[in-house]
Every structure is written in structure tokens, then in C-alpha cells.
PDB file of N, CA, C and O in Angstrom:
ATOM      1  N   UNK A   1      28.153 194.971  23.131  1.00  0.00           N
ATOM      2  CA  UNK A   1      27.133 195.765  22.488  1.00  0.00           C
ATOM      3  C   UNK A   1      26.746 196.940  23.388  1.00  0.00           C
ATOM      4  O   UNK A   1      27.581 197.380  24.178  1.00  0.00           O
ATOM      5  N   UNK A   2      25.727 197.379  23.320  1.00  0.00           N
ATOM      6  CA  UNK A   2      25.370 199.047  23.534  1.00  0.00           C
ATOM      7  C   UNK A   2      24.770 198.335  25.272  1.00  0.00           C
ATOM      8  O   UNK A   2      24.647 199.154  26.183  1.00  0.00           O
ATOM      9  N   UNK A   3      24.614 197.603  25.410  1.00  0.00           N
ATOM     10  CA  UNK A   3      24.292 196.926  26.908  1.00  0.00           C
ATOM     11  C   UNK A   3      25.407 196.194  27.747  1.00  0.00           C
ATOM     12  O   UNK A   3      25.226 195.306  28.579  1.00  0.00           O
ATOM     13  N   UNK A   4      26.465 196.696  27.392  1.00  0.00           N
ATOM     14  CA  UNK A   4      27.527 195.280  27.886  1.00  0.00           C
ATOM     15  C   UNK A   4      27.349 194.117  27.830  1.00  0.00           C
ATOM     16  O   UNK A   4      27.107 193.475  28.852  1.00  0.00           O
ATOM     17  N   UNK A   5      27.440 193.436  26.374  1.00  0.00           N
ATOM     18  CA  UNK A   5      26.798 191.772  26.322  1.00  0.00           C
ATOM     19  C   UNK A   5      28.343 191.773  25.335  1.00  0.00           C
ATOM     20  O   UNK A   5      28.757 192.743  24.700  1.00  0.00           O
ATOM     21  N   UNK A   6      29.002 190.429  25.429  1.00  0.00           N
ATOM     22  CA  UNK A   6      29.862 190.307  24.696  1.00  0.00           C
ATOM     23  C   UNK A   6      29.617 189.543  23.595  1.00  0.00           C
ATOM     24  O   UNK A   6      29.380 188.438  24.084  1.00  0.00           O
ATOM     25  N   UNK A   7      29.554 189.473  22.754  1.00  0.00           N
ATOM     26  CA  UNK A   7      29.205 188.683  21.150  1.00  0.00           C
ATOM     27  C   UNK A   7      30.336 188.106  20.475  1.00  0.00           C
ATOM     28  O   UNK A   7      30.243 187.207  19.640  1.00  0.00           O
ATOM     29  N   UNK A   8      31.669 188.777  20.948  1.00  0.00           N
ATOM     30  CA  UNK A   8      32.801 188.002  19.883  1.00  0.00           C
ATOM     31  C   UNK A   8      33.996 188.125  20.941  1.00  0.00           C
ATOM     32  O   UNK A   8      34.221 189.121  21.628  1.00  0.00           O
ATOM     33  N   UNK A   9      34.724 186.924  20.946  1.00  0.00           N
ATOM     34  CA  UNK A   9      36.094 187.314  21.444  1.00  0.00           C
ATOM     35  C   UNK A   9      37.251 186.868  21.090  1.00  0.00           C
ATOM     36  O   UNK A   9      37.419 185.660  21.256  1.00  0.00           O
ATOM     37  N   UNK A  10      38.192 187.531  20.607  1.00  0.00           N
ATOM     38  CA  UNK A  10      39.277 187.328  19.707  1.00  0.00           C
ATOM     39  C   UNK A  10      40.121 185.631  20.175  1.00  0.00           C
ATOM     40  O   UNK A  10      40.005 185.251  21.340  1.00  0.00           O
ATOM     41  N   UNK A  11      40.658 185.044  19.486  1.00  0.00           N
ATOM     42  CA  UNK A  11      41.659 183.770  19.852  1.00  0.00           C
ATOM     43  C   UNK A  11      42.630 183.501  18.948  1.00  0.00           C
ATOM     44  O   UNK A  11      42.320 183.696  17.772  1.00  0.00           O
ATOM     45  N   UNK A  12      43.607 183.148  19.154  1.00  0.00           N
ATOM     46  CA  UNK A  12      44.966 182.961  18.353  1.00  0.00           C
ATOM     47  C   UNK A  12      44.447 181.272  17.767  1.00  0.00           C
ATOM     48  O   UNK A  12      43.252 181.083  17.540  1.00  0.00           O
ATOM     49  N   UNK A  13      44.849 180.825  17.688  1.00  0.00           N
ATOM     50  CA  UNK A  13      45.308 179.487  16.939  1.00  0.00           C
ATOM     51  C   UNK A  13      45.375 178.463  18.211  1.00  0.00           C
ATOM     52  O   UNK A  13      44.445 177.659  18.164  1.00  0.00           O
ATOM     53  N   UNK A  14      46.024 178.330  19.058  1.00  0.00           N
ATOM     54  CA  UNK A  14      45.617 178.080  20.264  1.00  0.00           C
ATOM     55  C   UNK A  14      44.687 177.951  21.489  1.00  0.00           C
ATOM     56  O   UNK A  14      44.734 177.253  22.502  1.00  0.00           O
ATOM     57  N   UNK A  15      43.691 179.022  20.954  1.00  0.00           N
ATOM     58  CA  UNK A  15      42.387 179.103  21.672  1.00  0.00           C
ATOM     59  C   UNK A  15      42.896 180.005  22.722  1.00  0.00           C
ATOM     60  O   UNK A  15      42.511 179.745  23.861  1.00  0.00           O
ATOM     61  N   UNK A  16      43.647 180.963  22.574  1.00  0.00           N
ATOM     62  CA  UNK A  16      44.234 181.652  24.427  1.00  0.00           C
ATOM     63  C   UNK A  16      43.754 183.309  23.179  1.00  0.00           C
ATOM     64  O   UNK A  16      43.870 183.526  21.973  1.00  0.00           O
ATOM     65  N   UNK A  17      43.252 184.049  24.304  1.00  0.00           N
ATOM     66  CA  UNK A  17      42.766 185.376  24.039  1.00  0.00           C
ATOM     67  C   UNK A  17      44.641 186.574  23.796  1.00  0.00           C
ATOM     68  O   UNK A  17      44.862 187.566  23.102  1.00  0.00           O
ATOM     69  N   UNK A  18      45.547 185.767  24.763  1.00  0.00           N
ATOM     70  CA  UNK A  18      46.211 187.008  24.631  1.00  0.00           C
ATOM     71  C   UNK A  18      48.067 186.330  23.108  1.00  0.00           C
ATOM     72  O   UNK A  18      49.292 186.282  23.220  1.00  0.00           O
ATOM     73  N   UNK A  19      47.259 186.071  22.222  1.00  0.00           N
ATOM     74  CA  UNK A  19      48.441 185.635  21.057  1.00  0.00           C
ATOM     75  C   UNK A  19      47.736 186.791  20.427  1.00  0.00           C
ATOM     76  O   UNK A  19      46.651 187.363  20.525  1.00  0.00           O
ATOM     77  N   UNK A  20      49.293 186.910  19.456  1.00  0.00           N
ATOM     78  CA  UNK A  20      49.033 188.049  17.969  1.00  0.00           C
ATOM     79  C   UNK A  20      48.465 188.257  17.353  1.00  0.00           C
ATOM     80  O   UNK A  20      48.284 187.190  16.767  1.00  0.00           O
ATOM     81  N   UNK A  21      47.603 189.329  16.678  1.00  0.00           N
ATOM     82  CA  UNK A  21      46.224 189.059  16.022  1.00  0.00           C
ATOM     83  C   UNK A  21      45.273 190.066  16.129  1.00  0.00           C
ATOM     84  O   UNK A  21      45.515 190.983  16.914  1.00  0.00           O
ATOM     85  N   UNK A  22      44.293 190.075  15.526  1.00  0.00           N
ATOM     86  CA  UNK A  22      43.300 190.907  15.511  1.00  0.00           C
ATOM     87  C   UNK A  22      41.981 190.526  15.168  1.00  0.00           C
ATOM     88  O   UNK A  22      41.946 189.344  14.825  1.00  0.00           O
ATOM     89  N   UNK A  23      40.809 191.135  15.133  1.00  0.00           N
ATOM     90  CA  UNK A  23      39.719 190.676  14.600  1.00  0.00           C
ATOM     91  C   UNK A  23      38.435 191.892  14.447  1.00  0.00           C
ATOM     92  O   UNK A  23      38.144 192.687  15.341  1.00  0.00           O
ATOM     93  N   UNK A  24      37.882 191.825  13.325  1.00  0.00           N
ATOM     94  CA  UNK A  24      37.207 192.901  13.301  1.00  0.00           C
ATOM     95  C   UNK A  24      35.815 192.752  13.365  1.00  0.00           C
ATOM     96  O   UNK A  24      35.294 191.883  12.666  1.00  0.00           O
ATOM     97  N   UNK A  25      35.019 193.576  14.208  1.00  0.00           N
ATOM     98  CA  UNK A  25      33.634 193.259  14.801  1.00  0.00           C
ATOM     99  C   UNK A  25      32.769 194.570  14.237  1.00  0.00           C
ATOM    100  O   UNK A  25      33.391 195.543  13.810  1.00  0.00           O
ATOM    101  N   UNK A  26      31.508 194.559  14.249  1.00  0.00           N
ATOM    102  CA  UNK A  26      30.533 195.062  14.150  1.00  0.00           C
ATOM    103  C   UNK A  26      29.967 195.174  15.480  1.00  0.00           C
ATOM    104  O   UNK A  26      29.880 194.186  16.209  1.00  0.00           O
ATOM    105  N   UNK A  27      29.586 196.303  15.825  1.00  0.00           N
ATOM    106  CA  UNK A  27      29.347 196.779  17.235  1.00  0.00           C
ATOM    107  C   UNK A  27      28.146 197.573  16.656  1.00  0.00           C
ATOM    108  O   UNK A  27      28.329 198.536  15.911  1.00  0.00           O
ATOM    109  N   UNK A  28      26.773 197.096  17.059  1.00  0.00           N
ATOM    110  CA  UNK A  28      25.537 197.746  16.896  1.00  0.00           C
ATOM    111  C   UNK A  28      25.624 198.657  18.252  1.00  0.00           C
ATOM    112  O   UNK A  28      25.977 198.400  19.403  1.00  0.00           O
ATOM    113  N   UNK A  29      25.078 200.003  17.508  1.00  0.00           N
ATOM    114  CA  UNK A  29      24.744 200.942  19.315  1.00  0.00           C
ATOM    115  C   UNK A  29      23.427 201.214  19.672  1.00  0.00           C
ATOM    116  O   UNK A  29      23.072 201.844  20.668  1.00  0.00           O
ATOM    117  N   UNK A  30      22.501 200.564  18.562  1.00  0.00           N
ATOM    118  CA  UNK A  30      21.313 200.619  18.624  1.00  0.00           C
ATOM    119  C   UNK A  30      20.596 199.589  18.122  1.00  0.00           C
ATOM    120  O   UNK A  30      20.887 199.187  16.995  1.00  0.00           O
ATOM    121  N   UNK A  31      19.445 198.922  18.915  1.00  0.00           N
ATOM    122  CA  UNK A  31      18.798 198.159  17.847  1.00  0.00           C
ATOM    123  C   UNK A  31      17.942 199.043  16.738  1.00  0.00           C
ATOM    124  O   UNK A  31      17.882 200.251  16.507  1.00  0.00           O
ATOM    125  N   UNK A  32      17.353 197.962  16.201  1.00  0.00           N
ATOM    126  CA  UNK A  32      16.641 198.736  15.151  1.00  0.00           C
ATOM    127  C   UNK A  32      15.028 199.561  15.912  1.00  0.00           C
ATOM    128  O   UNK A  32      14.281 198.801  16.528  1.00  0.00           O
ATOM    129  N   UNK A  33      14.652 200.985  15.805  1.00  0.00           N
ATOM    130  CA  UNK A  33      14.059 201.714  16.014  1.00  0.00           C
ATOM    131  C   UNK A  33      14.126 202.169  18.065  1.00  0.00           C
ATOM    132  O   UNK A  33      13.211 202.351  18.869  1.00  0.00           O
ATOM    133  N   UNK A  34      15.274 202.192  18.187  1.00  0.00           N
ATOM    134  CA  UNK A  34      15.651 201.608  20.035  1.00  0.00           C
ATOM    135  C   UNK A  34      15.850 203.288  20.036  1.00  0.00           C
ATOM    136  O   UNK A  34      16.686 203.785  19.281  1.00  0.00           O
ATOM    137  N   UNK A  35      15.068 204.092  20.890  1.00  0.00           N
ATOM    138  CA  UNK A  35      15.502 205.146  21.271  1.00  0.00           C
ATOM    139  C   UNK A  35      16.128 205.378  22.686  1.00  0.00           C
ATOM    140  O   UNK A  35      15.480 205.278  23.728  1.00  0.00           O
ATOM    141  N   UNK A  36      17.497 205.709  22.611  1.00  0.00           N
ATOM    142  CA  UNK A  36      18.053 206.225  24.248  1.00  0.00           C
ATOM    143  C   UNK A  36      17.754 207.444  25.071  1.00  0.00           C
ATOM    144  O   UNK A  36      17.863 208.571  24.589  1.00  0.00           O
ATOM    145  N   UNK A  37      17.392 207.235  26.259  1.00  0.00           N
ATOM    146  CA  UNK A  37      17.809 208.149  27.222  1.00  0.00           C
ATOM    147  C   UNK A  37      18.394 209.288  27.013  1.00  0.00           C
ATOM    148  O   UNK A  37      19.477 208.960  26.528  1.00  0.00           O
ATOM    149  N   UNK A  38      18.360 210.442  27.075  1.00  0.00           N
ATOM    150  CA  UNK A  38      19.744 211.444  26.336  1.00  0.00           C
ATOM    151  C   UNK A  38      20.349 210.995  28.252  1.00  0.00           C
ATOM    152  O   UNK A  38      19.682 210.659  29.230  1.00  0.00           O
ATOM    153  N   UNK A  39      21.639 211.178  28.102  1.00  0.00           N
ATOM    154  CA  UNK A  39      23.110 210.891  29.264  1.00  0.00           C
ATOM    155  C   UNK A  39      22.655 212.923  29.861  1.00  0.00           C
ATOM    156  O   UNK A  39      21.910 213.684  29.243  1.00  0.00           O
ATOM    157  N   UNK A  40      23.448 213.248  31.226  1.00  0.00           N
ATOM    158  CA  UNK A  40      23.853 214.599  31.422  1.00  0.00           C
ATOM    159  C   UNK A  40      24.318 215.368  30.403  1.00  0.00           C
ATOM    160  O   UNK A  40      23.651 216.327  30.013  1.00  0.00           O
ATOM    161  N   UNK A  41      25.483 215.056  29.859  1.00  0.00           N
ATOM    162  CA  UNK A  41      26.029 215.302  28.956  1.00  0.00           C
ATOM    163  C   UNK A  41      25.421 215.888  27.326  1.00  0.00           C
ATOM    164  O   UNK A  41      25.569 216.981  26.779  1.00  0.00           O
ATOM    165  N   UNK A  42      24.589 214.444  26.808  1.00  0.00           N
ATOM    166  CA  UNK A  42      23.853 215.276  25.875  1.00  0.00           C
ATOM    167  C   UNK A  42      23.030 216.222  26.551  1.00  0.00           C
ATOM    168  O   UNK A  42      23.199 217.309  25.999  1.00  0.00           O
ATOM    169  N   UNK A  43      22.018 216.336  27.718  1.00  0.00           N
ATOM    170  CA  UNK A  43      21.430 217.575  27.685  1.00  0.00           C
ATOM    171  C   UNK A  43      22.224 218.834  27.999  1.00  0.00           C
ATOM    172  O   UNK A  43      21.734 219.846  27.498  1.00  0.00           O
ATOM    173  N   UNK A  44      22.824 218.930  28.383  1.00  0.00           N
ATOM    174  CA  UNK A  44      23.705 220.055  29.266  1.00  0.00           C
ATOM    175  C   UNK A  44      24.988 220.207  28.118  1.00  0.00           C
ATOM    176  O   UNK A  44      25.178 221.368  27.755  1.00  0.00           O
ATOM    177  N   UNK A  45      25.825 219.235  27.550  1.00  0.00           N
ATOM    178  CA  UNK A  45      26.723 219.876  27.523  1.00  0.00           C
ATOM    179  C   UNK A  45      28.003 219.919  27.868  1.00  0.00           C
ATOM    180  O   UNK A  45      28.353 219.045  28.661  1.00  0.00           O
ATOM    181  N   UNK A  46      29.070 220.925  27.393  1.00  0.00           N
ATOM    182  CA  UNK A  46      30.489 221.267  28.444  1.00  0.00           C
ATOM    183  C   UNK A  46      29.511 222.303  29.873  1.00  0.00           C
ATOM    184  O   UNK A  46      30.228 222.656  30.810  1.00  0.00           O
ATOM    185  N   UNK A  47      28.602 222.547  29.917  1.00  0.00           N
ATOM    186  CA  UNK A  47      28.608 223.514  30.859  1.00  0.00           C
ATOM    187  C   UNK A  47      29.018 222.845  32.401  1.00  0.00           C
ATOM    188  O   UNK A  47      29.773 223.512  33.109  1.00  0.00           O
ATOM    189  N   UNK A  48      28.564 221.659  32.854  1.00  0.00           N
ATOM    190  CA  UNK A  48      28.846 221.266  34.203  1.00  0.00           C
ATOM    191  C   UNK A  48      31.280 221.222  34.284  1.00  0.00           C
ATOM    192  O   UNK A  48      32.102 221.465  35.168  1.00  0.00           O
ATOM    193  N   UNK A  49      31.315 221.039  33.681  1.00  0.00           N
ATOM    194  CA  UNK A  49      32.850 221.304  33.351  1.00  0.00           C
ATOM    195  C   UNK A  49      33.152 222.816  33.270  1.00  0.00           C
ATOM    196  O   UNK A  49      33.902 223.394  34.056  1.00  0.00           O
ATOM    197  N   UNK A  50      32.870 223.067  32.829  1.00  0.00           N
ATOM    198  CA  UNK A  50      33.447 224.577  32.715  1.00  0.00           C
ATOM    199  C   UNK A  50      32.718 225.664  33.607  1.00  0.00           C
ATOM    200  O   UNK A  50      32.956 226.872  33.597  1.00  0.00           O
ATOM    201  N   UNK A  51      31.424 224.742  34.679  1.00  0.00           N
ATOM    202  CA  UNK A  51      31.260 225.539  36.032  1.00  0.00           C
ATOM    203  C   UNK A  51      32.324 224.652  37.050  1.00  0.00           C
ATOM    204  O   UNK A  51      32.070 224.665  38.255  1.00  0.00           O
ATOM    205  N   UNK A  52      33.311 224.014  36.643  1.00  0.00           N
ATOM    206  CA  UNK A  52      34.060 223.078  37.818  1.00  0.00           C
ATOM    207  C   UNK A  52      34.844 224.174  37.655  1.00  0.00           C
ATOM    208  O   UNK A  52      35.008 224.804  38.700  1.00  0.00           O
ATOM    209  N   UNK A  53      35.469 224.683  36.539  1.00  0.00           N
ATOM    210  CA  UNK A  53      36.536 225.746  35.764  1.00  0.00           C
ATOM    211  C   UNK A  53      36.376 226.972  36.543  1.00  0.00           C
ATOM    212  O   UNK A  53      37.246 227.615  37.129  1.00  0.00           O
ATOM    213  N   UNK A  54      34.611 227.279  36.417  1.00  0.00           N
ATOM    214  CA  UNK A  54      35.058 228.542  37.162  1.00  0.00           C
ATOM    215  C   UNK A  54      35.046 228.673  38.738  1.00  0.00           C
ATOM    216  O   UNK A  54      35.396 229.517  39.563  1.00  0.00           O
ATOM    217  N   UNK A  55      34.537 227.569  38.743  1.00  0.00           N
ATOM    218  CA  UNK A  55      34.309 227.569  40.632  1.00  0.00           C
ATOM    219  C   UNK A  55      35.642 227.109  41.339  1.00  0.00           C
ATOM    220  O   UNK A  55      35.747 227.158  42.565  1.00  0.00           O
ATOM    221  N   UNK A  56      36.260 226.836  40.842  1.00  0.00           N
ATOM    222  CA  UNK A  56      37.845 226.523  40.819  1.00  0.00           C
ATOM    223  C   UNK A  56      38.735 227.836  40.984  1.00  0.00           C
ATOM    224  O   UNK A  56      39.492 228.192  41.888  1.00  0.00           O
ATOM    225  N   UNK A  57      38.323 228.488  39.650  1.00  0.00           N
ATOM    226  CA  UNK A  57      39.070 229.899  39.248  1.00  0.00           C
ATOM    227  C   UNK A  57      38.763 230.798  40.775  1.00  0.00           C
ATOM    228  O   UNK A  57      39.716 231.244  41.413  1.00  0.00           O
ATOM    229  N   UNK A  58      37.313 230.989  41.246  1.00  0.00           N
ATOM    230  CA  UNK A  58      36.677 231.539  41.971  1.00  0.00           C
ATOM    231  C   UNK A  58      37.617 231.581  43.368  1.00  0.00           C
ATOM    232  O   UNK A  58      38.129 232.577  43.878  1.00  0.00           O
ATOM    233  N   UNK A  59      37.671 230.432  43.743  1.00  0.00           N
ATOM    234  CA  UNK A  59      37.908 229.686  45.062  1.00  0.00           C
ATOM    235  C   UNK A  59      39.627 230.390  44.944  1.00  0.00           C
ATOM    236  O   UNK A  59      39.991 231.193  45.804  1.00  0.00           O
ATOM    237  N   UNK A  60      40.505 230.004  43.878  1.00  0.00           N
ATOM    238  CA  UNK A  60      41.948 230.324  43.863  1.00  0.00           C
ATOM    239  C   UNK A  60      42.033 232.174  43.986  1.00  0.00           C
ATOM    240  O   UNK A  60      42.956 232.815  44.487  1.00  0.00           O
ATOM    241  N   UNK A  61      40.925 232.651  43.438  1.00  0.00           N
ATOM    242  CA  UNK A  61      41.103 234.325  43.833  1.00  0.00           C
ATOM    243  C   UNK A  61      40.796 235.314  45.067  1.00  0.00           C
ATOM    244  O   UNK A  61      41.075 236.457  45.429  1.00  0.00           O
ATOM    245  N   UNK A  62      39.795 233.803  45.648  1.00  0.00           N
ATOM    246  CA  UNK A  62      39.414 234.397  46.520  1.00  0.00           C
ATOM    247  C   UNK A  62      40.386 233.624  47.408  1.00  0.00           C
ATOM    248  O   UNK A  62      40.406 234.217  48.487  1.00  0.00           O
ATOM    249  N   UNK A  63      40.942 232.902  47.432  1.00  0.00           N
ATOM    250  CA  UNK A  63      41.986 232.756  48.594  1.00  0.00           C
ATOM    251  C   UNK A  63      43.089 233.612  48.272  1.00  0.00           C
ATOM    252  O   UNK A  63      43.846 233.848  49.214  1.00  0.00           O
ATOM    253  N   UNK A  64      43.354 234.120  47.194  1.00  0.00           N
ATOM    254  CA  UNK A  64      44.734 234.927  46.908  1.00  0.00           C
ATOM    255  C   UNK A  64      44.532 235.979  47.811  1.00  0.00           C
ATOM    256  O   UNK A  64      45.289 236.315  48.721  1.00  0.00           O
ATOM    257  N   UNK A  65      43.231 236.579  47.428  1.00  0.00           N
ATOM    258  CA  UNK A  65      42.627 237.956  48.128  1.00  0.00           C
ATOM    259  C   UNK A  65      42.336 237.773  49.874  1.00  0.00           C
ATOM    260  O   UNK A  65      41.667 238.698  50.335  1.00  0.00           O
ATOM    261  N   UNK A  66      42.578 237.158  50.451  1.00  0.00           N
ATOM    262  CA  UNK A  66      42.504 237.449  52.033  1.00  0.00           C
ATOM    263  C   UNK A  66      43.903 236.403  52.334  1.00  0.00           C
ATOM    264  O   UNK A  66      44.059 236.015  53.491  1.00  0.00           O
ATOM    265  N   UNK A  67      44.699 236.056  51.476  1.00  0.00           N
ATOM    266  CA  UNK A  67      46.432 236.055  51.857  1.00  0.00           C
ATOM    267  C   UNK A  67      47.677 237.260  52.349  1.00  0.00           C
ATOM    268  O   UNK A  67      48.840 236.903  52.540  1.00  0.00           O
TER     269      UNK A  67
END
């Protein structure tokens, strides 16, 4: 679930997790009225990535330029 708790885990006929098969679960990501945290990500964005992009870009021109 949305906490790392495990609720279901698949078994063959045998009781062993790794036989043929499948099983289909319901994965809540919220309880009911549960508000999250926003992550970096939701507040910000691609921007922390695409300042890695340019500070990257930066660093490769400016070493070209005193080669």
C-alpha cells in the first residue's frame, strides 16, 4: 500500500511465490480523506533536472574554452 505494508501475495498451487500465474490486487494510494505531503518533485517540477542539464552543459564549455 501507499506505506509499504504488504496485503496480498501471489502463490501457485503449491504455496511457493515463484510458479506461473498472476493475481490481481487493488492498491489504495490513499485512505479515505488522507492528504499527502507534496514530494520535491510535485513542488518544483523538471526544473532541478534540467538545472543538472545546464550546469553540466556549463561545466563542458567552459572546459572546452581554456583547452
Amino acid at each position: 500500500d501507499a506505506n509499504g505494508r504488504i496485503h496480498q501475495i501471489f502463490t501457485d498451487e503449491n504455496g511457493s511465490v515463484y510458479g506461473k500465474g498472476f493475481t490481481i490486487a487493488t492498491i489504495p494510494l490513499l485512505n479515505a480523506g488522507e492528504k499527502r505531503a507534496r514530494t520535491f518533485y510535485n513542488e518544483h517540477g523538471d526544473w532541478f533536472g534540467w538545472g543538472c542539464v545546464g550546469l553540466a552543459a556549463l561545466g563542458i564549455i567552459t572546459r572546452k574554452r581554456h583547452v
